[in-house]
N, C-alpha and C positions, 0 to 999 in steps of 0.2 A: 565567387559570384554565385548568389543561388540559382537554384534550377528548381520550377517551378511546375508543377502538375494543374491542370486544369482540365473541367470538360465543357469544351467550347458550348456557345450556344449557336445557332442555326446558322444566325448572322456570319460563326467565326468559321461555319465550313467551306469555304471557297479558299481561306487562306491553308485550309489543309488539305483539299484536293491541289492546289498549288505546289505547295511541297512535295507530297507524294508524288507529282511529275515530274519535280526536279531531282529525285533524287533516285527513278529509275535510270540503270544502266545496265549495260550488257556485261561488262566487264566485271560487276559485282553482284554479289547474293542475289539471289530472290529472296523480295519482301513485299512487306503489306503495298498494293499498289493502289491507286486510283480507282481502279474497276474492280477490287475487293469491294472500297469504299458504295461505290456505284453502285452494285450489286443489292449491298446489303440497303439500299436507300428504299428497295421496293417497301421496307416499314414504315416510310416516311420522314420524312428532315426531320423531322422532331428526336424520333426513337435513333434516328442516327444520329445526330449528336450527341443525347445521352449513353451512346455506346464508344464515342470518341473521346478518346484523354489525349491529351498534347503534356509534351516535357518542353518549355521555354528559358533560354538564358538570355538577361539581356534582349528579352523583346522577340527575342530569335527561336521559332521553333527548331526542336535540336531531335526531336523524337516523338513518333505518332504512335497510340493501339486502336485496336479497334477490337470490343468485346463482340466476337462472332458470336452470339450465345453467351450464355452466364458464367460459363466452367472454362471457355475460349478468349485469351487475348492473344492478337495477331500485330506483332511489331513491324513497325521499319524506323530505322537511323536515319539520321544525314551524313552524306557520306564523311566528314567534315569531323564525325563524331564518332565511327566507328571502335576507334580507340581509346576514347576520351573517359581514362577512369572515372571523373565526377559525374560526367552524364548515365555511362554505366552503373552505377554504384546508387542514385537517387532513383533511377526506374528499377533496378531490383527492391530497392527498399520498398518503395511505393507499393509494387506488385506483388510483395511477400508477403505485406500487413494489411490483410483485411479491414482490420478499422479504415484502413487510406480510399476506402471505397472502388477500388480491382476490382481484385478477384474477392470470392467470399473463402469462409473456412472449408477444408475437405478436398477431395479429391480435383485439381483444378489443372488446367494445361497452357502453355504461352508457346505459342510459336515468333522464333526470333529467328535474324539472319545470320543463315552460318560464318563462320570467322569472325564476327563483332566480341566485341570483349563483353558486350552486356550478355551475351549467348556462355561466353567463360564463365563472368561472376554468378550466373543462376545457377550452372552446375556446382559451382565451389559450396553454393549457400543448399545445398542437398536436395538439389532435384536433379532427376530422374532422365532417362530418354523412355520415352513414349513410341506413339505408333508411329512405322517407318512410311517415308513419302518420297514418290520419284517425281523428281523436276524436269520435263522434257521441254527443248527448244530447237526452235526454227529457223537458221538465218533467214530474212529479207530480203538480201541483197541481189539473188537473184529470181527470175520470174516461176511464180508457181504454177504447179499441173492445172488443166480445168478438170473441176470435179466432176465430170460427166452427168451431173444430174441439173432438174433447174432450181434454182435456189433466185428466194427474194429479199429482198432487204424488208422489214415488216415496219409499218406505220402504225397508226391508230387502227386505222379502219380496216387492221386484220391481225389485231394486238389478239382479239379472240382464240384466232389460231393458234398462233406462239404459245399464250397463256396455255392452253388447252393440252398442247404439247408435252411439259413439264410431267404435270401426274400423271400422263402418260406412259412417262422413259422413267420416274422414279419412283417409290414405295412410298415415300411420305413428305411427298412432296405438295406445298399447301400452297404454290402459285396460283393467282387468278388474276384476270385481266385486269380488275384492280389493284392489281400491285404492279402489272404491268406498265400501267400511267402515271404512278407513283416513281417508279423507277426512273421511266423516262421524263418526268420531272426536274429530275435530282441533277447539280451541278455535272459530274462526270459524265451524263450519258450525252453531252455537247460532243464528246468525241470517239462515242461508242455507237454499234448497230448491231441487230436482231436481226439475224438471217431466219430463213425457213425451205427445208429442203423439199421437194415432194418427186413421186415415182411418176413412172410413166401414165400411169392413171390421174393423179393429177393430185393424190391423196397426201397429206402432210406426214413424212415420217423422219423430221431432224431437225432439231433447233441447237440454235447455238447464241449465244451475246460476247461480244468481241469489243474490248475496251483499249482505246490508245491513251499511253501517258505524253502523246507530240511527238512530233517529228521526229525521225533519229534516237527512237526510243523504245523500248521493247513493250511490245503489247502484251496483252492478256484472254484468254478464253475463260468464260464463266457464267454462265454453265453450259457445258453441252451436255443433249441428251438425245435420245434415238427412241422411239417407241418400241416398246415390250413387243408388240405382233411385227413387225419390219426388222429385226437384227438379223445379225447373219448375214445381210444381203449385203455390205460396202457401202451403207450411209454413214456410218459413224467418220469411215476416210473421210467419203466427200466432202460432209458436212466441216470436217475438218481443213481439209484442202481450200473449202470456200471461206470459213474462218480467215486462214493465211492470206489468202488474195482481197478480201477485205481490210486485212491491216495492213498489207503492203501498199495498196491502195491509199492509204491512209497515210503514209507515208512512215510508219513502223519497223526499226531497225529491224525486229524479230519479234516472233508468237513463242507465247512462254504457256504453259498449263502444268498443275503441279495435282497429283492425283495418289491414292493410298497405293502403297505398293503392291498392296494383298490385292487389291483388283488387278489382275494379270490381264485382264479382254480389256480393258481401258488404255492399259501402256502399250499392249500390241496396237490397239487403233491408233493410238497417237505415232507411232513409231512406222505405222505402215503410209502415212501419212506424211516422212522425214522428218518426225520429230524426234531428237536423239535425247536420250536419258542421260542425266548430269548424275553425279554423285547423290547418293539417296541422303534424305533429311532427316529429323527427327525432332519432333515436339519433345518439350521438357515438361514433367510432370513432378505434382506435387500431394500428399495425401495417399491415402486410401480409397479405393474405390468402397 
């Protein structure tokens, strides 16, 4: 039966934020989740579907990418398919040959989920492991700490802040409140919130957007950030802490955040926060730099 590549049009993205929440689980990999999806929608439906490819059998989406960027595609299976040499073997081909419209020629990387055999067949077909990345997680199940600080859930009408936040906590970061609306537009942020922390002054210094894939299902952090003048101080926990309490809220098995490993201040905040570090990962790479 073929297996069929496509990139959805705007229309087709609800049936793949659908998927993607069906086929988070705790019990298995971390992969491309819904609040990837989300995330990356602050470019607008449009440029997000053009950066969506779906793998379909029989009508059946069987495998999702999502080009984070031009040199970046970021998988998830069904679980259904993890093994499934023919699904395996059609998204390597796809993703190997440029003409297929991936990836381009040169230096390029795929992050897939560890154990799938489509994660085997890339390395068989000579690529690479790339930069290493630590996966930390949160059970749910029971109640988390207050983060001592006060933290809001953010709307419209203080999306300025939030937005604001971003190039703040990051170097080249090109958030603005317009993308902020864009964002919370987009199919997935139905089940996602924009916290915002501030200090005793009342000044903003911690953002975070926390995405749930539904109930009894693990959620996601993306992005957090802490302002360059406020580190040091335990916002990055807090911020974190409130993250967790908002998705348990939500009704969220577990808070997932997967982060470079070389950032050591990032796994310690995560970690100081109880979030425990899973077996490290590794993008596969292709080309020359």
């Amino acid at each position: 039966m073929t297996i069929a590549m496509d990139t959805p049009a705007v229309g087709g993205l609800a049936d793949v934020v659908r998927v993607l929440r069906q086929w988070q689980h705790d019990a298995g990999p971390v992969q491309l989740h819904p609040g990837d999806l989300g995330w990356f929608w602050r470019f607008g439906a449009r440029r997000t579907a053009a950066a969506t490819r779906t793998w379909s059998r029989a009508g059946e989406v069987v495998a999702v990418g999502l080009l984070d960027g031009p040199d970046l595609l970021r998988l998830a299976v069904a679980p259904s398919a993890w093994h499934d040499e023919r699904v395996a073997r059609q998204v390597v081909e796809d993703v190997s040959a440029p003409a297929r419209g991936v990836l381009p020629e040169g230096r390029v990387s795929v992050e897939t989920p560890t154990g799938t055999l489509v994660r085997e067949l890339f390395s068989q077909d000579g690529w690479v492991d790339g930069e290493p990345w630590t996966p930390l997680r949160r059970d749910l199940g029971a109640p988390v700490p207050d983060p001592g600080v006060r933290v809001e859930v953010i709307g419209p009408d203080r999306a300025h802040e939030w937005a604001a936040l971003l190039p703040a906590s990051f170097d080249r970061s090109t958030f603005t409140v317009q993308r902020w609306h864009a964002m919370a537009a987009g199919l997935p942020y139905a089940d996602a919130r924009c916290l915002l922390a501030r200090d005793e002054r009342g000044d903003p210094v911690a953002a975070v957007a926390v995405w749930s894939a539904g109930e009894g299902r693990p959620g996601v952090i993306e992005p957090l950030g802490v302002h360059r003048t406020h580190r040091r101080l335990g916002h990055g926990r807090a911020i974190t802490l409130a993250a967790a309490r908002a998705l348990r809220q939500a009704g969220s098995s577990s808070v997932i955040v997967c982060c470079p490993s070389a950032n050591v201040a990032a796994v310690a905040t995560y970690r100081s926060a109880g979030l425990a570090p899973g077996p490290k990962r590794r993008d596969l790479c292709r080309g020359t730099a």
